[in-house]
C-alpha positions as CSV (number, residue, x, y, z in Angstrom):
1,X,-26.9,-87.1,64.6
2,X,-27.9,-90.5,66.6
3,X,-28.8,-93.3,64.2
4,X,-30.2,-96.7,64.5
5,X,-31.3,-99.7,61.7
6,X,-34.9,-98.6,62.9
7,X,-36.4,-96.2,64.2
8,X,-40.0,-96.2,65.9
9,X,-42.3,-92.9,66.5
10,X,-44.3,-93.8,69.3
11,X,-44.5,-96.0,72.5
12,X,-47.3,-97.4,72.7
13,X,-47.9,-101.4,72.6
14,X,-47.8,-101.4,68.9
15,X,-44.7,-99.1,68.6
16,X,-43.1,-101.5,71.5
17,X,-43.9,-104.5,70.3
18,X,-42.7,-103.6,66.9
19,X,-39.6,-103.1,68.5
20,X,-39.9,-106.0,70.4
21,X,-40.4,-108.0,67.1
22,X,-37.3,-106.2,65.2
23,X,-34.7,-106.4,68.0
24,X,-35.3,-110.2,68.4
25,X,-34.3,-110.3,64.5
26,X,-31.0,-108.7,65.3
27,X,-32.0,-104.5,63.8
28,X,-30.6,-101.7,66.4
29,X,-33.8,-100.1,67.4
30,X,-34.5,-96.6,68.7
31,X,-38.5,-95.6,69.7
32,X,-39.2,-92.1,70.2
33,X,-42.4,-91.0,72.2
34,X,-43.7,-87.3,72.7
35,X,-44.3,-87.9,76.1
36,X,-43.8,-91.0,78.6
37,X,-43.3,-94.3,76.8
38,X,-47.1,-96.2,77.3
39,X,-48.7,-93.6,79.1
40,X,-51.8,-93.0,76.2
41,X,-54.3,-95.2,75.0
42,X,-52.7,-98.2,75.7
43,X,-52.7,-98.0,79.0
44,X,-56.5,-96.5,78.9
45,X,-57.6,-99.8,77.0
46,X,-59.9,-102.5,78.5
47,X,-57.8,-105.3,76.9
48,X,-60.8,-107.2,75.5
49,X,-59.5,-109.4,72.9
50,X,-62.3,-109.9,71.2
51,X,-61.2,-111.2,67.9
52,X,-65.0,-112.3,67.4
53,X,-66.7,-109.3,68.3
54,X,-69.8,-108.7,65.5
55,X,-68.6,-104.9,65.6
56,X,-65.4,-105.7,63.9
57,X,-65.4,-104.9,60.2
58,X,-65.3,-107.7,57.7
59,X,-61.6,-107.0,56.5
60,X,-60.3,-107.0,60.0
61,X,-61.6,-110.1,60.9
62,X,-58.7,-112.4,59.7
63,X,-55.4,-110.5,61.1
64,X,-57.8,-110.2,64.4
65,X,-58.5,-113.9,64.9
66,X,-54.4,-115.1,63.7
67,X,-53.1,-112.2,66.2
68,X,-55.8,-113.6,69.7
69,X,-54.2,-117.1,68.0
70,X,-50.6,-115.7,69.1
71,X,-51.4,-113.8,72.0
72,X,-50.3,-116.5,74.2
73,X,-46.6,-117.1,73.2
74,X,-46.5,-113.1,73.0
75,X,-47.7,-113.1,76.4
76,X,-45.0,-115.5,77.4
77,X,-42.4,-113.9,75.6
78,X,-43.2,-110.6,77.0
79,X,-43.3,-112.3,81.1
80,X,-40.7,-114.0,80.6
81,X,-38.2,-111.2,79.6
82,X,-39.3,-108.8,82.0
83,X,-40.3,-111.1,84.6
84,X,-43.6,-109.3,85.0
85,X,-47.3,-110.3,84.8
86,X,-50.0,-109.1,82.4
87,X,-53.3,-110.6,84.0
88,X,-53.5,-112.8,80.5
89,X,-56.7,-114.0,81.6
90,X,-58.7,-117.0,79.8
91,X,-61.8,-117.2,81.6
92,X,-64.6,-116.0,77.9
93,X,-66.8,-114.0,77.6
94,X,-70.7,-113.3,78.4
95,X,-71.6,-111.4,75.1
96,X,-75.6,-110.2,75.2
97,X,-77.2,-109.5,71.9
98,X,-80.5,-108.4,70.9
99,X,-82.9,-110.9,70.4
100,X,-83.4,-112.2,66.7
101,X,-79.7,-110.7,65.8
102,X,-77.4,-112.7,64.2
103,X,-74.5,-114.0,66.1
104,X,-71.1,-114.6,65.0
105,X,-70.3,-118.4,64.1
106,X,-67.7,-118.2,67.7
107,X,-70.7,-117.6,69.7
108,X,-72.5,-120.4,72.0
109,X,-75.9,-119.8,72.9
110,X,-76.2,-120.1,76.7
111,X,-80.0,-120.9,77.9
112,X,-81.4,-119.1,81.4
113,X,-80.0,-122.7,82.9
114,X,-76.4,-122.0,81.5
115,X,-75.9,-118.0,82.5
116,X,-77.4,-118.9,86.1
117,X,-74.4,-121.5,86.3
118,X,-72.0,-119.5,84.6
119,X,-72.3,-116.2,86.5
120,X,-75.2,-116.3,89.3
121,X,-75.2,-113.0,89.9
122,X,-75.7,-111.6,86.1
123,X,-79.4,-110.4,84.8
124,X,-79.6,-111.0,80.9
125,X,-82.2,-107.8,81.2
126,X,-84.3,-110.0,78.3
127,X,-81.3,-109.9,75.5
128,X,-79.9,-113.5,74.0
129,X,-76.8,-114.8,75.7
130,X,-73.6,-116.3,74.1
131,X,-70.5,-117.5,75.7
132,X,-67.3,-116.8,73.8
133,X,-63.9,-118.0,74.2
134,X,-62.0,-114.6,74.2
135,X,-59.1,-113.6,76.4
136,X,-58.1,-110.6,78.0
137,X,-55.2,-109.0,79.2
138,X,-54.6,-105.9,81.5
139,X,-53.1,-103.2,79.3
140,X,-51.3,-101.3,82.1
141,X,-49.3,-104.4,83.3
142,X,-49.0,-105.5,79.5
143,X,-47.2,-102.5,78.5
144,X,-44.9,-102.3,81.6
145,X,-43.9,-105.8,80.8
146,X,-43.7,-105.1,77.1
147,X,-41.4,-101.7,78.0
148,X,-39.6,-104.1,80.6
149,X,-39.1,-106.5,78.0
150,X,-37.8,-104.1,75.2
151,X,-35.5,-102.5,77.2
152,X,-33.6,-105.9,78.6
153,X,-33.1,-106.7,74.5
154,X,-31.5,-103.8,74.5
155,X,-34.0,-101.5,72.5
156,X,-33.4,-97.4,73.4
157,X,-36.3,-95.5,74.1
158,X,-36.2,-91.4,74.0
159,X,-39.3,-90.1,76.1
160,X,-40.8,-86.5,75.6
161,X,-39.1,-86.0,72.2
162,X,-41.4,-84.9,69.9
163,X,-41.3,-86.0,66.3
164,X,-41.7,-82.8,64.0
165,X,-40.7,-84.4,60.8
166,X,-39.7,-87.1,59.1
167,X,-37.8,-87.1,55.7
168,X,-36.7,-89.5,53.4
169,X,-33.9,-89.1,51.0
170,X,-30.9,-91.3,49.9
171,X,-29.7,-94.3,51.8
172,X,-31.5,-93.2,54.8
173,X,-34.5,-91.7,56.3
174,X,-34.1,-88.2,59.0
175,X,-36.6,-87.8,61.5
176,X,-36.7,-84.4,63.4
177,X,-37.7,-83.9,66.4
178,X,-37.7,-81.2,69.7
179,X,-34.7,-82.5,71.0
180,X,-32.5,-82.7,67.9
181,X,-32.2,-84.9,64.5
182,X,-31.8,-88.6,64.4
183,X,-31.7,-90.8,61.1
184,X,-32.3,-94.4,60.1
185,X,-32.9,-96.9,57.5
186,X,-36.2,-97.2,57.8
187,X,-38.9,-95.3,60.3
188,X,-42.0,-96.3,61.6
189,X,-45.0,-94.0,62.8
190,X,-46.9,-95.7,65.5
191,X,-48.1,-92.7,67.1
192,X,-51.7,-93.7,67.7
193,X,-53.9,-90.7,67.8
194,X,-50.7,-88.4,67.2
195,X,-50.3,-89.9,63.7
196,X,-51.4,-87.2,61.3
197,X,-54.2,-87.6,59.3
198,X,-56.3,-89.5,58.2
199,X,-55.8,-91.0,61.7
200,X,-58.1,-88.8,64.3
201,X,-58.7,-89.3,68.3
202,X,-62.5,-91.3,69.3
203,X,-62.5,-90.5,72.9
204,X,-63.7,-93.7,75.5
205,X,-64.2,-93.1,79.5
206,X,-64.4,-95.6,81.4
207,X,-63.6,-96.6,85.3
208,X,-62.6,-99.1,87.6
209,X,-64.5,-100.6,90.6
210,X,-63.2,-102.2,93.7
211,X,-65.8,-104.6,95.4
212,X,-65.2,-105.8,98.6
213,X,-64.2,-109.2,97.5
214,X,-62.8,-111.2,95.3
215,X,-65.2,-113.6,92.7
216,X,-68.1,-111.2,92.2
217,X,-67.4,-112.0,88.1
218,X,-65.4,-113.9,86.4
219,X,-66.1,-113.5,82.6
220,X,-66.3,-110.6,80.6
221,X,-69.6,-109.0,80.1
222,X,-70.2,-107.5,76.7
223,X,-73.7,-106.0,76.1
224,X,-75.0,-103.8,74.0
225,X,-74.5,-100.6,75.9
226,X,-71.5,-101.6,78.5
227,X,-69.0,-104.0,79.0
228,X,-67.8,-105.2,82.2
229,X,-64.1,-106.7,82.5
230,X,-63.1,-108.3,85.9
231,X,-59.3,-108.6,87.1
232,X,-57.7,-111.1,88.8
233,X,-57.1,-108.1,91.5
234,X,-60.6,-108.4,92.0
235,X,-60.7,-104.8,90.4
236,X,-63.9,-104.4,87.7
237,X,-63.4,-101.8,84.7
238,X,-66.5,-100.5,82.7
239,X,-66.8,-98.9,79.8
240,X,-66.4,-97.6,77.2
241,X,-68.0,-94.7,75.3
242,X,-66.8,-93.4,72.0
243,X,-67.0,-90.2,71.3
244,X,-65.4,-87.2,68.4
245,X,-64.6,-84.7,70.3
246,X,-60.9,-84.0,69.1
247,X,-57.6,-84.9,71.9
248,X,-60.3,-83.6,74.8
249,X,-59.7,-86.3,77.4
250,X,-61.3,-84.7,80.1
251,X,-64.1,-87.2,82.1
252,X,-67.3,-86.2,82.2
253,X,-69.1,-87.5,85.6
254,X,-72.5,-87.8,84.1
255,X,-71.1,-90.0,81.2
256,X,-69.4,-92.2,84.0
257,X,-72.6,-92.6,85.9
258,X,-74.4,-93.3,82.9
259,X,-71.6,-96.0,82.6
260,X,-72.4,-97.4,85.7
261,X,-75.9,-97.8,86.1
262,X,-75.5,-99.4,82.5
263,X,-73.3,-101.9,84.2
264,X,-75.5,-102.3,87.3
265,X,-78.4,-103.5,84.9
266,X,-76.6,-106.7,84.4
267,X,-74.8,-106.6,87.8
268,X,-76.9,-104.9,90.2
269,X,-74.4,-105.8,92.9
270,X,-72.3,-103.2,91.5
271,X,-74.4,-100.4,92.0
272,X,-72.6,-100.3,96.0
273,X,-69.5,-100.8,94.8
274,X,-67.0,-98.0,95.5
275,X,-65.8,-96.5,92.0
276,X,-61.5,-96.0,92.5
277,X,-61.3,-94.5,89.4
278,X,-62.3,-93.5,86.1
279,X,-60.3,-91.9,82.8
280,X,-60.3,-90.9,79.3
281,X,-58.4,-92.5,76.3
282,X,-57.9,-91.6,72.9
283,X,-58.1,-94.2,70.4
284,X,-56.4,-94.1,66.9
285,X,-59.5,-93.8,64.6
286,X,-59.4,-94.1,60.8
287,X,-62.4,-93.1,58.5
288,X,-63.0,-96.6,57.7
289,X,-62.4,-97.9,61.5
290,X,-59.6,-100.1,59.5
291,X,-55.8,-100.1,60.5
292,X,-53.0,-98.5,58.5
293,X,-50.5,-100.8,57.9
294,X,-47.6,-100.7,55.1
295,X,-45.2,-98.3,53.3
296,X,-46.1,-95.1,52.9
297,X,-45.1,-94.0,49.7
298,X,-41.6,-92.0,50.8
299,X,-39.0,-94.9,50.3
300,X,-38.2,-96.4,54.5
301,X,-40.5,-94.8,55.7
302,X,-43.8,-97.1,56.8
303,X,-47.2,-96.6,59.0
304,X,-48.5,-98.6,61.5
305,X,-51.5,-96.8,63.1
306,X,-55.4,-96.6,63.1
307,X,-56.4,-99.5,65.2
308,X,-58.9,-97.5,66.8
309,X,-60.5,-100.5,69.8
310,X,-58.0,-103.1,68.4
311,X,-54.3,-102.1,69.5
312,X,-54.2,-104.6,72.3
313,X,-55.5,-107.3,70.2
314,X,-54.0,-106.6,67.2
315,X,-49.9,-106.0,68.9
316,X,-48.5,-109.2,67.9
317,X,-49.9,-109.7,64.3
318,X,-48.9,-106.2,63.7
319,X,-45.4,-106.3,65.0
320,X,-45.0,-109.7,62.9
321,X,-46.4,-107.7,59.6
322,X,-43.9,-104.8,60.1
323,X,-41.0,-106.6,60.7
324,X,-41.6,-108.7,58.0
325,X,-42.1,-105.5,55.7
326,X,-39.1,-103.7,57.1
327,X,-37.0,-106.6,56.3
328,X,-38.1,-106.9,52.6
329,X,-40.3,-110.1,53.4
330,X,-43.6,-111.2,52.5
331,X,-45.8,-109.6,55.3
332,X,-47.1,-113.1,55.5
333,X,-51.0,-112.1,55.9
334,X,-52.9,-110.4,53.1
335,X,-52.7,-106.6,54.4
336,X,-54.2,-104.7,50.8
337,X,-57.5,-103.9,52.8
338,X,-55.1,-101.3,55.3
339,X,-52.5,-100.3,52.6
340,X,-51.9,-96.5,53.3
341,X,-52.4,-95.7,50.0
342,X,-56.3,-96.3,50.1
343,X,-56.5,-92.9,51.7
344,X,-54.9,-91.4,48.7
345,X,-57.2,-88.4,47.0
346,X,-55.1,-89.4,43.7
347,X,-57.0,-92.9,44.1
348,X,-60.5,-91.5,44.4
């Protein structure tokens, strides 16, 4: 039986930058994934960090704004191991809101003047505009780097072995899975949509554009029905729906053309760009769109999971909050609001 200080079910950016987090405090860490290490939702995200967003529930709002606050030195960290680029880009965000709603405090309200300077090419389509000083990554180079990075600390990934069951007993915590039984002092499930209840999959499509040159956008467009999220490849994503329909991932053309004339309301350039691509994700959803973070009740054994559009965002603060818990310190951030136990039918 292999056994390791820690062990992490799932390879995705939360699971890796656990690991990350754990191996730079000296644990022996071993990550299991059911399939290829980063090949879900992380790299199916937009990589909107948008700490700010006035869709983000009230309890989320504090670990969401202290994790964009560390996602520069996590960004360096990560480039600087690896020697790999994430497209960390800092250029804000165009949010469009409805006229008359309220906007968060974080938003500046840009007059006709300002968005014509800002982006020339963008249409407002008659909704208030706000600039907003958000970041955003590209998840597909983050989590190479962030595997890249792992792996040079010396972190051991096992790819397409299945975790059936984890038990806790004694000193030490077993974890079974399809390619045999491995054991550790504490374990970790990061397996995103995989987690087990009450974590279920919310379905987003999306797809990428490829204009013909560089510098068509630079910020982030959020609106009310699309966002549009240009790449320093000159590459635009749009997306994202969200949608209950189970681990379907399949891609539904009409949905993506509804995506894209969405986008071309704002952009109408975009309506002649070529389309390269488009996909399905499944996002970690919880039934009160909040995160699952803490012990789970079976001594070493702990959750991290649930953060449904947030995982990007949210990688750093969590990895900090579950190495602190695995090492029987203060998380250091008030977490009550996405103990595991809320879900509990003893509590109700």
């Amino acid at each position: 039986m292999q056994s390791a200080d820690v062990i992490i079910a799932g390879a995705g950016i939360i699971g890796v930058s656990i690991a990350l987090e754990l191996r730079g405090r000296g644990a022996g860490v071993l990550v299991l994934d059911r399939g290829e290490a980063g090949q879900e939702s992380s790299s199916a995200a937009a990589g909107m960090l948008a700490a700010a967003d006035p869709e983000t529930p009230p309890a989320l709002r504090p670990i969401a704004l202290a994790s964009a606050r560390m996602f520069p030195e996590y960004v360096r960290k990560i480039e600087g191991l690896s020697g790999f680029t994430t497209d960390f880009r800092r250029h804000g965000t165009i949010a469009f809101l409805d006229a008359g709603a309220a906007a968060p405090v974080e938003y500046s309200p840009l007059s006709p003047a300002d968005l014509r300077h800002l982006e020339p090419r963008l249409e407002s389509r008659g909704l208030s505009a706000f600039l907003v000083q958000e970041d955003t990554v590209d998840p597909r180079l983050l989590i190479r780097a962030a595997l890249a990075a792992a792996r040079r600390l010396g972190v051991e990934f096992r790819e397409n072995t299945a975790v059936q069951e984890i038990r806790s007993g004694g000193n030490a915590v077993e974890v079974v899975t399809s390619c045999g039984m491995f054991s550790a002092g504490a374990v970790i499930n990061c397996q995103g949509a995989w987690s087990g209840a009450p974590v279920r999959p919310r379905k987003g499509q999306m797809l990428y554009l490829q204009p013909g040159q560089k510098g068509l956008l630079q910020h982030v467009v959020h609106a009310p029905d699309a966002y549009i999220v240009p790449r320093s490849s000159g590459r635009i994503l749009v997306g994202a729906t969200v949608e209950d329909v189970g681990f379907d991932k399949s891609v539904a053309p009409s949905t993506i053309d509804g995506l894209l004339r969405s986008a071309a309301a704002y952009l109408p350039e975009l309506a002649s760009v070529p389309m390269v691509e488009s996909w399905a994700g499944l996002r970690p959803g919880t039934p009160d769109d909040l995160p699952i973070l803490g012990p789970s009740g079976a001594p070493g054994v702990y959750t991290a999971s649930g953060h449904f559009r947030n995982g990007i965002l949210l990688a750093p603060v969590t990895a900090e909050i579950m190495a602190n818990l695995v090492s029987r310190k203060d998380p250091g951030i008030d977490i009550t609001a996405f103990a595991p136990s809320r879900f509990n039918p003893a509590r109700t």
